[in-house]
mmCIF file of the N, C-alpha and C atoms, coordinates in Angstrom:
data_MODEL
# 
_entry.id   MODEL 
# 
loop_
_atom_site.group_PDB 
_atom_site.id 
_atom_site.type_symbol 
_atom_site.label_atom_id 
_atom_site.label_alt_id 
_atom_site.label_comp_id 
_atom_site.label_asym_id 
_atom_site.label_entity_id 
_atom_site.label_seq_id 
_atom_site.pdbx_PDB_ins_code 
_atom_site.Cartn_x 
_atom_site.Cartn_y 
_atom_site.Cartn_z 
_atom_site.occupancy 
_atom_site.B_iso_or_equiv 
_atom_site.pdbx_formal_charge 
_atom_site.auth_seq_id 
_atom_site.auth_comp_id 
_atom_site.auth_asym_id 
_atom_site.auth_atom_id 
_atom_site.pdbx_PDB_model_num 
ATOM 1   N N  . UNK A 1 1  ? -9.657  3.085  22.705  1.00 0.00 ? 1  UNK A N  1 
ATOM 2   C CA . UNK A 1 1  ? -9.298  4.129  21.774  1.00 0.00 ? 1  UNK A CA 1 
ATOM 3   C C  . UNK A 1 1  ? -9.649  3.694  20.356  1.00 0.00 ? 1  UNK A C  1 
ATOM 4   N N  . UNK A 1 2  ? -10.122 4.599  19.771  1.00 0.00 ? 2  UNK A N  1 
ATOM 5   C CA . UNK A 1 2  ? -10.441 4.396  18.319  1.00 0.00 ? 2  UNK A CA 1 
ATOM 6   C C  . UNK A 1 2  ? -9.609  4.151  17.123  1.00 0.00 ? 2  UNK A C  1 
ATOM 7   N N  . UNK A 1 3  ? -9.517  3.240  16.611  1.00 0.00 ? 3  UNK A N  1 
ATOM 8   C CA . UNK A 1 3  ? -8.324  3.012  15.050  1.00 0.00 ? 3  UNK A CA 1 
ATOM 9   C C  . UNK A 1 3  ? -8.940  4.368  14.107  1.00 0.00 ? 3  UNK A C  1 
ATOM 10  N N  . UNK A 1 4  ? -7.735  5.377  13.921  1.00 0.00 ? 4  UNK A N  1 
ATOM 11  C CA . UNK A 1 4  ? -8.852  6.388  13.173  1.00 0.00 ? 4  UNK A CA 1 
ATOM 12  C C  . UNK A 1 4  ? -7.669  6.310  11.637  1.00 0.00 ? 4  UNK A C  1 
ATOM 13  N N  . UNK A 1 5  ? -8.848  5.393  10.703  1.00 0.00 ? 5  UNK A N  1 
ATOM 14  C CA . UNK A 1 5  ? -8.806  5.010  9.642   1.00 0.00 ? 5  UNK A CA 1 
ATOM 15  C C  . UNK A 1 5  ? -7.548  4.111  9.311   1.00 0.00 ? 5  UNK A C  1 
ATOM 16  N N  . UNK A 1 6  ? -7.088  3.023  10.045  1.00 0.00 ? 6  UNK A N  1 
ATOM 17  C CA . UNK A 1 6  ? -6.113  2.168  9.842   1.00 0.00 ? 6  UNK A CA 1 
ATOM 18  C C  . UNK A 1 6  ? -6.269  1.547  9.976   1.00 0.00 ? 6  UNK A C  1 
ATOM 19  N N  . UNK A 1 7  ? -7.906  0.907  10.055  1.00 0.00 ? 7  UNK A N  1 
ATOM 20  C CA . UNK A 1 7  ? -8.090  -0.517 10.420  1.00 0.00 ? 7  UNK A CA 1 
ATOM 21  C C  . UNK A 1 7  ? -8.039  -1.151 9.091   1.00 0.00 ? 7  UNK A C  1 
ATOM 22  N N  . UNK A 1 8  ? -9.056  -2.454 9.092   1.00 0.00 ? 8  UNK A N  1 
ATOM 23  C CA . UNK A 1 8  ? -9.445  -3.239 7.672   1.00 0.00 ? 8  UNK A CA 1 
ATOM 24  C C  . UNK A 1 8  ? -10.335 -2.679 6.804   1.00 0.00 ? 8  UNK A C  1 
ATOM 25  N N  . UNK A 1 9  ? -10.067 -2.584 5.435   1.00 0.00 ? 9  UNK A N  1 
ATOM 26  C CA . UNK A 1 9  ? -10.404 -1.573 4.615   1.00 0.00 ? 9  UNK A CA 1 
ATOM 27  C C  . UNK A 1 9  ? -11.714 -2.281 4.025   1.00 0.00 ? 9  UNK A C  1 
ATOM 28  N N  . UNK A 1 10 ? -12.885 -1.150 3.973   1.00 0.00 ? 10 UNK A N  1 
ATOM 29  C CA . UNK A 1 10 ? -13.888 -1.511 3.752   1.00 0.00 ? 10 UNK A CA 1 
ATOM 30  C C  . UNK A 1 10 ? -14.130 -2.449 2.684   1.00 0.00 ? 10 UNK A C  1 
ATOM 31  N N  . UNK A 1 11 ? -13.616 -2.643 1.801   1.00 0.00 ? 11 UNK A N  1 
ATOM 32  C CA . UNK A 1 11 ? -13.263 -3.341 0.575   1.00 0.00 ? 11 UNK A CA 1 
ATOM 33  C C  . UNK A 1 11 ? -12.607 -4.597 0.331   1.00 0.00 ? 11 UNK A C  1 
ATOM 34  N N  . UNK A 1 12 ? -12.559 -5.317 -0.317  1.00 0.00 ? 12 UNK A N  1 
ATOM 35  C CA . UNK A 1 12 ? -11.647 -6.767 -0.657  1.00 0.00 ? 12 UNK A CA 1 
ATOM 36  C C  . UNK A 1 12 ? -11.599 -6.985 -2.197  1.00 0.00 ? 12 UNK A C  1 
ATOM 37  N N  . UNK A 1 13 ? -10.624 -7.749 -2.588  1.00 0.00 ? 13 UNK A N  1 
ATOM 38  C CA . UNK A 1 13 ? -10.471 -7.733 -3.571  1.00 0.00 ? 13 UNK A CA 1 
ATOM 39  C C  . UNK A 1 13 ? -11.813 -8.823 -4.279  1.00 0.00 ? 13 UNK A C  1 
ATOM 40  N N  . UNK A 1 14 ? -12.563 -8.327 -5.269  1.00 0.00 ? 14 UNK A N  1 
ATOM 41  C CA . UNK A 1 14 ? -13.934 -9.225 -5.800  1.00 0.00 ? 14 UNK A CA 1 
ATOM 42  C C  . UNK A 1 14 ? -14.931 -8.705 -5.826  1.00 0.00 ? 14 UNK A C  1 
ATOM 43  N N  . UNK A 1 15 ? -14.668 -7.766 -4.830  1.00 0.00 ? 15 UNK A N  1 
ATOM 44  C CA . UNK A 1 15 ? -16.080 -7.049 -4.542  1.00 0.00 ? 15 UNK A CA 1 
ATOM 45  C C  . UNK A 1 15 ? -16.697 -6.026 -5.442  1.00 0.00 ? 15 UNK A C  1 
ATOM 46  N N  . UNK A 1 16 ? -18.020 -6.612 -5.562  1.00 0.00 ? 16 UNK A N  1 
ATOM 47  C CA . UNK A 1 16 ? -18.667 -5.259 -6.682  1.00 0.00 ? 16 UNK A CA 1 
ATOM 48  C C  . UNK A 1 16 ? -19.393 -4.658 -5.806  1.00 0.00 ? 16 UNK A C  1 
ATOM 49  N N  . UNK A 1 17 ? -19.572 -3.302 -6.642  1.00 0.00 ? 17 UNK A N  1 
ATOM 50  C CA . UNK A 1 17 ? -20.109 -2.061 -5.975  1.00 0.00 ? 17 UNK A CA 1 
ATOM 51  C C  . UNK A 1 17 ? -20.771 -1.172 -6.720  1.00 0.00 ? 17 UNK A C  1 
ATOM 52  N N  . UNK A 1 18 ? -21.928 -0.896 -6.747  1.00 0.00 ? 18 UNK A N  1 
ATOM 53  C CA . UNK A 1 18 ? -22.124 0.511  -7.062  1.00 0.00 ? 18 UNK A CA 1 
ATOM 54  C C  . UNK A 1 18 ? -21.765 1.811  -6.494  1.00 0.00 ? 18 UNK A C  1 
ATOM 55  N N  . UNK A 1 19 ? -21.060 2.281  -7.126  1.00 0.00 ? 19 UNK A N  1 
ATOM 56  C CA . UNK A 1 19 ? -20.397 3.767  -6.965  1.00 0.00 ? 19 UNK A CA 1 
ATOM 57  C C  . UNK A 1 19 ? -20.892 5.340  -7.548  1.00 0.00 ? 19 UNK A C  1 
ATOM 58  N N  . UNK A 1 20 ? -20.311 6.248  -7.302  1.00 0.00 ? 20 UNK A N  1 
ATOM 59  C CA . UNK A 1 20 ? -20.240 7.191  -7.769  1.00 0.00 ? 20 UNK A CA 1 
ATOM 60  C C  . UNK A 1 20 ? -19.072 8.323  -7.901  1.00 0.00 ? 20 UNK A C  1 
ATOM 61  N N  . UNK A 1 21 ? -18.640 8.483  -8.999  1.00 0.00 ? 21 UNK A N  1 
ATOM 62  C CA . UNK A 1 21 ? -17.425 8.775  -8.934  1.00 0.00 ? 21 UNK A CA 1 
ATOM 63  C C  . UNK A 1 21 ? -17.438 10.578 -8.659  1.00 0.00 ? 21 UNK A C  1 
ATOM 64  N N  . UNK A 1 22 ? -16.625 10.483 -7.761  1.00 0.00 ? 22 UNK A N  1 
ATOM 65  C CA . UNK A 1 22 ? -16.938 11.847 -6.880  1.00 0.00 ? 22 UNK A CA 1 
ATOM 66  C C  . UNK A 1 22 ? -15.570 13.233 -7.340  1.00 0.00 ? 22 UNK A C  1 
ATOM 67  N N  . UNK A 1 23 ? -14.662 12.288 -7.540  1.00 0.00 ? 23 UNK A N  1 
ATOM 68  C CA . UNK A 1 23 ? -13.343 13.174 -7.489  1.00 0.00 ? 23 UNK A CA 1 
ATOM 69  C C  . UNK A 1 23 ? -12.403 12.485 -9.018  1.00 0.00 ? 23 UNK A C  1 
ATOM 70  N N  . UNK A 1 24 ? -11.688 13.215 -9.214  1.00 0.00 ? 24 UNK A N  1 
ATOM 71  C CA . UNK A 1 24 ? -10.261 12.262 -10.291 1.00 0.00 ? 24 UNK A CA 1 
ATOM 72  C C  . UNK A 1 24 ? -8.736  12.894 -9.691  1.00 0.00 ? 24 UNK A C  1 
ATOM 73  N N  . UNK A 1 25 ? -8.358  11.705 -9.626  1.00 0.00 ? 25 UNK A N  1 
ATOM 74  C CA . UNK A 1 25 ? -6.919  11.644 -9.474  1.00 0.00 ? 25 UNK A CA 1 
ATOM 75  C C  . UNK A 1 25 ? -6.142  12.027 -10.629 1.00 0.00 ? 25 UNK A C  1 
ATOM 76  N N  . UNK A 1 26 ? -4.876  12.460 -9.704  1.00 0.00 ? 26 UNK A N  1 
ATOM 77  C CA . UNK A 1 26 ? -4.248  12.665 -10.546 1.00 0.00 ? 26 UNK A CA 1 
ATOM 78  C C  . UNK A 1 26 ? -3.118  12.753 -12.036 1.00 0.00 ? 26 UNK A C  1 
ATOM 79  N N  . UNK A 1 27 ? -3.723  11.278 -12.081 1.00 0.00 ? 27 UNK A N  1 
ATOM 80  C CA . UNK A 1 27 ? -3.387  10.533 -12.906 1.00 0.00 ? 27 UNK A CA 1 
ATOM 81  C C  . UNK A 1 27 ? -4.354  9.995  -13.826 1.00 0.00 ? 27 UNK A C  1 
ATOM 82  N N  . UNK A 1 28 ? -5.152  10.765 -13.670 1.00 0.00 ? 28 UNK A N  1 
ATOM 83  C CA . UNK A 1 28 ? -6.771  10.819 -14.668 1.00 0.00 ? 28 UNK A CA 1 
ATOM 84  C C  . UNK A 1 28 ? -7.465  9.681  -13.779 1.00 0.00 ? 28 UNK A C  1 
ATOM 85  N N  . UNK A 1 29 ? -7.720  8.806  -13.020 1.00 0.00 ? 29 UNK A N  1 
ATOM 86  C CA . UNK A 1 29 ? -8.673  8.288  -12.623 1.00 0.00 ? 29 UNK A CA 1 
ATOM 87  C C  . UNK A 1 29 ? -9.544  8.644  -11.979 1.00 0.00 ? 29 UNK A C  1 
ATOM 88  N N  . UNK A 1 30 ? -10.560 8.176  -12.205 1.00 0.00 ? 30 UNK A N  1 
ATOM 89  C CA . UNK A 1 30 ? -12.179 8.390  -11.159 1.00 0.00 ? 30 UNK A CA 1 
ATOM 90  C C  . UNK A 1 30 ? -11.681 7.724  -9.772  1.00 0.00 ? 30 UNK A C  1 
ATOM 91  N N  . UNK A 1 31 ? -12.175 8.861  -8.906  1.00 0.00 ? 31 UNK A N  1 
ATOM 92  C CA . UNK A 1 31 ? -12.026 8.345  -7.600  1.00 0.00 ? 31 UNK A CA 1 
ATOM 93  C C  . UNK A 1 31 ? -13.334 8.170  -6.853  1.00 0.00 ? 31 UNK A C  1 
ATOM 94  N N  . UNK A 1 32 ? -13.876 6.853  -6.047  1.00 0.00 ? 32 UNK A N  1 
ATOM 95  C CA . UNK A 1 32 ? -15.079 6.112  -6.159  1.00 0.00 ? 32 UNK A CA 1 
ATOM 96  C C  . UNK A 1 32 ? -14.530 6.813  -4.414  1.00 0.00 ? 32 UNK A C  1 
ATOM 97  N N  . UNK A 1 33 ? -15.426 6.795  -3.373  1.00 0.00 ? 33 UNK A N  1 
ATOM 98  C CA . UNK A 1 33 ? -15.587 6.187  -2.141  1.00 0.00 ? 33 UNK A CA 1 
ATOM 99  C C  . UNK A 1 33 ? -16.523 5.509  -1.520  1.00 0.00 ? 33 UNK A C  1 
ATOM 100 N N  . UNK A 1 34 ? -15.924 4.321  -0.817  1.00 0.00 ? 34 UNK A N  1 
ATOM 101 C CA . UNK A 1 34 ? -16.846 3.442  -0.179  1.00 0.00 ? 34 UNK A CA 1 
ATOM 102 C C  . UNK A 1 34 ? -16.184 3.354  1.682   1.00 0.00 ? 34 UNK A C  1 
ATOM 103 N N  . UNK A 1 35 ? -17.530 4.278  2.032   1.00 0.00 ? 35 UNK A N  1 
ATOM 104 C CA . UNK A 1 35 ? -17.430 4.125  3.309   1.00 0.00 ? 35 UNK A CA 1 
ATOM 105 C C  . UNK A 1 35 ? -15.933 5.063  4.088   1.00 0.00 ? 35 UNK A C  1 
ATOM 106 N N  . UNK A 1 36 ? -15.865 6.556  2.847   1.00 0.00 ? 36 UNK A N  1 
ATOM 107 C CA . UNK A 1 36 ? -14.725 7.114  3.036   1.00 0.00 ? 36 UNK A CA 1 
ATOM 108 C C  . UNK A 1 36 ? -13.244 6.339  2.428   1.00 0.00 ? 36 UNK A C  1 
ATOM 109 N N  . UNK A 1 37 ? -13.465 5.523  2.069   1.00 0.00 ? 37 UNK A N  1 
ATOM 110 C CA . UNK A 1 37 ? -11.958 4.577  1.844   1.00 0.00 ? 37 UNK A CA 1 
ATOM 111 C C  . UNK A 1 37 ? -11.951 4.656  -0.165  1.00 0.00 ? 37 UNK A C  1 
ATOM 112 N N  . UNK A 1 38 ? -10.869 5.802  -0.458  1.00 0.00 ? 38 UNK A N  1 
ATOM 113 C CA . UNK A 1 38 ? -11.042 5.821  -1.804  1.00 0.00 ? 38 UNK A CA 1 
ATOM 114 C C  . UNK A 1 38 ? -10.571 4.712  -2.517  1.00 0.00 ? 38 UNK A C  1 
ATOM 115 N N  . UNK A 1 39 ? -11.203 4.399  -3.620  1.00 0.00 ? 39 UNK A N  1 
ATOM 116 C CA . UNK A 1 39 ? -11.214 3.409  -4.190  1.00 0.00 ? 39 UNK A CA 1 
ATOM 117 C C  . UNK A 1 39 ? -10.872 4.324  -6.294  1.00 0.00 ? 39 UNK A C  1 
ATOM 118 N N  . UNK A 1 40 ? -9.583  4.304  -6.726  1.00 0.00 ? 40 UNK A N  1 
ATOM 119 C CA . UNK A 1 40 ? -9.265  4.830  -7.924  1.00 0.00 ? 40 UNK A CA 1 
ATOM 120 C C  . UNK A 1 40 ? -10.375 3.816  -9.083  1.00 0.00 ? 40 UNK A C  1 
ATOM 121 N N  . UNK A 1 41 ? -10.981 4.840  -9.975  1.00 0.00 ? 41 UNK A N  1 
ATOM 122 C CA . UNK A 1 41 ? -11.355 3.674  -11.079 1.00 0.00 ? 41 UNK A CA 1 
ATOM 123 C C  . UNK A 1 41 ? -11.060 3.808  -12.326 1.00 0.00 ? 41 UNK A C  1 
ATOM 124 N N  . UNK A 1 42 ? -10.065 3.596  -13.339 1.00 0.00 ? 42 UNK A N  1 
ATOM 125 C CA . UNK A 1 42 ? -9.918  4.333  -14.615 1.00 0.00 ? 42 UNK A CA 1 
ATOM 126 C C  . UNK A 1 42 ? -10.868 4.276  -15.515 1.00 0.00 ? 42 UNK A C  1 
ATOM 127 N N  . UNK A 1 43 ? -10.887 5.330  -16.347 1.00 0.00 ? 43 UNK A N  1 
ATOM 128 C CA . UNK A 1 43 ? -12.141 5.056  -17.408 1.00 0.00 ? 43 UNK A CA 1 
ATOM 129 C C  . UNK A 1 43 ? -13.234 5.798  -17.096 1.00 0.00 ? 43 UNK A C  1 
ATOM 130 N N  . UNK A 1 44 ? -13.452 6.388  -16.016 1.00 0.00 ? 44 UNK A N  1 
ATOM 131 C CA . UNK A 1 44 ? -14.394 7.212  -15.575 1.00 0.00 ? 44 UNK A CA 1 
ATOM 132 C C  . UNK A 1 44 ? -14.041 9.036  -15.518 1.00 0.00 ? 44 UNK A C  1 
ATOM 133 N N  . UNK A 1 45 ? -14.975 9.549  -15.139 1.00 0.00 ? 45 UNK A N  1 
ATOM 134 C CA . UNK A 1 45 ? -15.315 10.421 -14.782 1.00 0.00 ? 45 UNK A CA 1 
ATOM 135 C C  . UNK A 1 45 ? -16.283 11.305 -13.366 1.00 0.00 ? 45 UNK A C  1 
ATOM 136 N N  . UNK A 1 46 ? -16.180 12.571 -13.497 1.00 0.00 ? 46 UNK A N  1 
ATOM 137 C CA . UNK A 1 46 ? -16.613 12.966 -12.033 1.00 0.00 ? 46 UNK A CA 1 
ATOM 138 C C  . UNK A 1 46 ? -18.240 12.933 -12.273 1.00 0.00 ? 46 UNK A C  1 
ATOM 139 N N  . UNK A 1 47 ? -18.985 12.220 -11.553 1.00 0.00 ? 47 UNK A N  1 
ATOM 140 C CA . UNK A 1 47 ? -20.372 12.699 -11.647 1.00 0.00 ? 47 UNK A CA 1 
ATOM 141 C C  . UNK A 1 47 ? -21.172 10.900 -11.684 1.00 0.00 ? 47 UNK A C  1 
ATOM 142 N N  . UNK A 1 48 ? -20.268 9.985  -12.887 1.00 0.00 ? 48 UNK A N  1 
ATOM 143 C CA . UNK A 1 48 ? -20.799 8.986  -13.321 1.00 0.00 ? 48 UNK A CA 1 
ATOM 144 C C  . UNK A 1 48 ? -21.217 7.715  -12.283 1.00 0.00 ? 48 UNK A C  1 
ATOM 145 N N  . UNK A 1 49 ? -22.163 7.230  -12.194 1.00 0.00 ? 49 UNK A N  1 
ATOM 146 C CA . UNK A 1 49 ? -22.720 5.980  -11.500 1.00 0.00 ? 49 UNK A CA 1 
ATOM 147 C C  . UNK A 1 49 ? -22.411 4.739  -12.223 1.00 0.00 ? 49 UNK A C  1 
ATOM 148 N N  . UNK A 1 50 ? -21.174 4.010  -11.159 1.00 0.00 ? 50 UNK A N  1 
ATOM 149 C CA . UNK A 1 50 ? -21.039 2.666  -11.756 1.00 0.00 ? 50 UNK A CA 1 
ATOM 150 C C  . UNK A 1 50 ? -20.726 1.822  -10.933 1.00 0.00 ? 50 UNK A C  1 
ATOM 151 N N  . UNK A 1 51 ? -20.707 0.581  -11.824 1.00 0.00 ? 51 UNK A N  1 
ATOM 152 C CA . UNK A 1 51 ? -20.720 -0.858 -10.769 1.00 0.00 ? 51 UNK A CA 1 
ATOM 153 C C  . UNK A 1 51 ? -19.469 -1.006 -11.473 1.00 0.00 ? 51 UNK A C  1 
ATOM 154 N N  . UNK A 1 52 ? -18.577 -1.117 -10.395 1.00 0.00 ? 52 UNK A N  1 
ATOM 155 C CA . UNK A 1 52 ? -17.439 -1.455 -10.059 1.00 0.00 ? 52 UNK A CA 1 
ATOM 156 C C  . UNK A 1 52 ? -16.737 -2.694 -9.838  1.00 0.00 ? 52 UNK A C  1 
ATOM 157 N N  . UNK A 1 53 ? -15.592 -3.842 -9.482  1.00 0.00 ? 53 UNK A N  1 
ATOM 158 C CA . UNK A 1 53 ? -15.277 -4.396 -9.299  1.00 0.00 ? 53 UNK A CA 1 
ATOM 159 C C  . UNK A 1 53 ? -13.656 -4.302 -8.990  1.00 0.00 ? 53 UNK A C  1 
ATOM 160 N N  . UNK A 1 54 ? -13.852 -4.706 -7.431  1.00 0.00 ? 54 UNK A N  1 
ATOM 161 C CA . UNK A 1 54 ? -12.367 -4.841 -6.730  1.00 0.00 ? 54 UNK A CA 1 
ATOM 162 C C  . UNK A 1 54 ? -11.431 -5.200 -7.566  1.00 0.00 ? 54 UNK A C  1 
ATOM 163 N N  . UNK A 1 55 ? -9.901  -4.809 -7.688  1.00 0.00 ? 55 UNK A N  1 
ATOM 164 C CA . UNK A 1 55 ? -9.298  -5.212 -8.317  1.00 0.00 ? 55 UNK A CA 1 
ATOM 165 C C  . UNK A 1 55 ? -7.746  -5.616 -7.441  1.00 0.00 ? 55 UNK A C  1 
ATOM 166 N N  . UNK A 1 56 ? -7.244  -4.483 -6.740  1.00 0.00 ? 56 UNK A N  1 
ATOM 167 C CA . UNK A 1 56 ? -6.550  -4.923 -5.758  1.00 0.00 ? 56 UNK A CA 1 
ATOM 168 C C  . UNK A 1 56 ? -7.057  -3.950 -4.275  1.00 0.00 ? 56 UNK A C  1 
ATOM 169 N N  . UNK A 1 57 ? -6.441  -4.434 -3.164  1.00 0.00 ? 57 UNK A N  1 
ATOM 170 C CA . UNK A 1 57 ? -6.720  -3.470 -1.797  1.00 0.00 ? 57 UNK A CA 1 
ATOM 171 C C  . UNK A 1 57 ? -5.578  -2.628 -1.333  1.00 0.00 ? 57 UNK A C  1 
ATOM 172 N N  . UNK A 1 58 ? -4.897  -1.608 -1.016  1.00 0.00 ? 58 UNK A N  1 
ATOM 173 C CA . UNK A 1 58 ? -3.353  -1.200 -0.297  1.00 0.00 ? 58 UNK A CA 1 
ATOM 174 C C  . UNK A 1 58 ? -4.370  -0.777 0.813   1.00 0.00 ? 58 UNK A C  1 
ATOM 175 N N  . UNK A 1 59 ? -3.387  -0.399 1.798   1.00 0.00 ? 59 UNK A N  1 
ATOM 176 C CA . UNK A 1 59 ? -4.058  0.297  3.244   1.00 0.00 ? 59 UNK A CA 1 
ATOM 177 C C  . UNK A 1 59 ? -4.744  1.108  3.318   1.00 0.00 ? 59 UNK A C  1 
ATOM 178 N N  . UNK A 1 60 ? -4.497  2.233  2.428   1.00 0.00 ? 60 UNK A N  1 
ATOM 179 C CA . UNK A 1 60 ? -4.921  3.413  1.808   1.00 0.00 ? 60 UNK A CA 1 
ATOM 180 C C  . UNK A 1 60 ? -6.338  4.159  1.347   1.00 0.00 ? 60 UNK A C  1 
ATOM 181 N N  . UNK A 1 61 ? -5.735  2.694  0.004   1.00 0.00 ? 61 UNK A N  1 
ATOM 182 C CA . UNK A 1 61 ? -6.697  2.966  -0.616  1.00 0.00 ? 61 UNK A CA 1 
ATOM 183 C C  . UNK A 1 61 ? -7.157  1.777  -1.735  1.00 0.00 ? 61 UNK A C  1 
ATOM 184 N N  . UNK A 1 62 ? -7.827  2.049  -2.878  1.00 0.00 ? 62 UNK A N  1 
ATOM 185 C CA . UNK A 1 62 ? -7.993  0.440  -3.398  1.00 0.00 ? 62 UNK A CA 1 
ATOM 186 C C  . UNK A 1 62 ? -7.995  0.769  -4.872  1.00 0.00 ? 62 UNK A C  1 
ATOM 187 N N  . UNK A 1 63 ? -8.092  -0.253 -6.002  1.00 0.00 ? 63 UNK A N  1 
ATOM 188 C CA . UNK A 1 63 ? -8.429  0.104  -7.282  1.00 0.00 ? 63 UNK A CA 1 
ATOM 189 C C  . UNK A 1 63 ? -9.144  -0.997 -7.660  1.00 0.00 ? 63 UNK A C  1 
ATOM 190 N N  . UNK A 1 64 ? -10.074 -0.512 -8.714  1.00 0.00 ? 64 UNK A N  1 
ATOM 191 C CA . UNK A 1 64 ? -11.297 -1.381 -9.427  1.00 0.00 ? 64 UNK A CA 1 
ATOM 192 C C  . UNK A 1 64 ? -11.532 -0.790 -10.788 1.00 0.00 ? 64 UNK A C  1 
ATOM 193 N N  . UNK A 1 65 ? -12.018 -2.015 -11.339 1.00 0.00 ? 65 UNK A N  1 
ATOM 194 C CA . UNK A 1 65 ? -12.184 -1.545 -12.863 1.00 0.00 ? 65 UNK A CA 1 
ATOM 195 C C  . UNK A 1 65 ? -14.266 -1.511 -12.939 1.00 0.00 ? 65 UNK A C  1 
ATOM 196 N N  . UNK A 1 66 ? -14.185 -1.202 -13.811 1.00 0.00 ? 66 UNK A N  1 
ATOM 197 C CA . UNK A 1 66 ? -16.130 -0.618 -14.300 1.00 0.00 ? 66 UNK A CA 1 
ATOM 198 C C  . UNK A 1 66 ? -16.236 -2.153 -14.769 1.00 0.00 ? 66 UNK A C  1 
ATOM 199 N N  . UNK A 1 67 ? -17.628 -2.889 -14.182 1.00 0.00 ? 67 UNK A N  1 
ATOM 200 C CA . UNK A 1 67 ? -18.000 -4.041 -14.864 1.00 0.00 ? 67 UNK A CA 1 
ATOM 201 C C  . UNK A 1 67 ? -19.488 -3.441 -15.288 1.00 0.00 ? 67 UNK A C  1 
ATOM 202 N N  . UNK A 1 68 ? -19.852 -4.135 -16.332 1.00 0.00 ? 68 UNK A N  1 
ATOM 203 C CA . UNK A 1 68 ? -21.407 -4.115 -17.006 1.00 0.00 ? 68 UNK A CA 1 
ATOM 204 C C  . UNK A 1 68 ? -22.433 -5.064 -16.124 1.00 0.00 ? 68 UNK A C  1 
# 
């Protein structure tokens, strides 16, 4: 039987990424997905392409800040 979306989250904390921020939360952050598994990024916006960096992981979901 299939783990449907509760397994190990595509992500870890360190990890950079290029993204695209698709959605914003509701708490004003850019919401990134990698591999379906949202990832919040503050400082962004809907539309923008950025390289990212893990910041922490929950089960859920994850948060990362914009690196240069």
């Amino acid at each position: 039987m299939r783990n449907l979306g509760f397994g190990k989250p595509p992500v870890s904390v360190g990890d950079v990424r290029e993204v695209k921020i698709v959605a914003m939360g509701s708490g004003g952050d850019g919401i990134a997905k990698v591999n379906g598994f949202v990832v919040f990024v503050p400082g962004t916006k809907v539309g923008d392409d950025v390289k990212i960096k893990v910041t922490k992981v929950l089960k859920k979901f994850a948060f990362a800040e914009v690196v240069e």
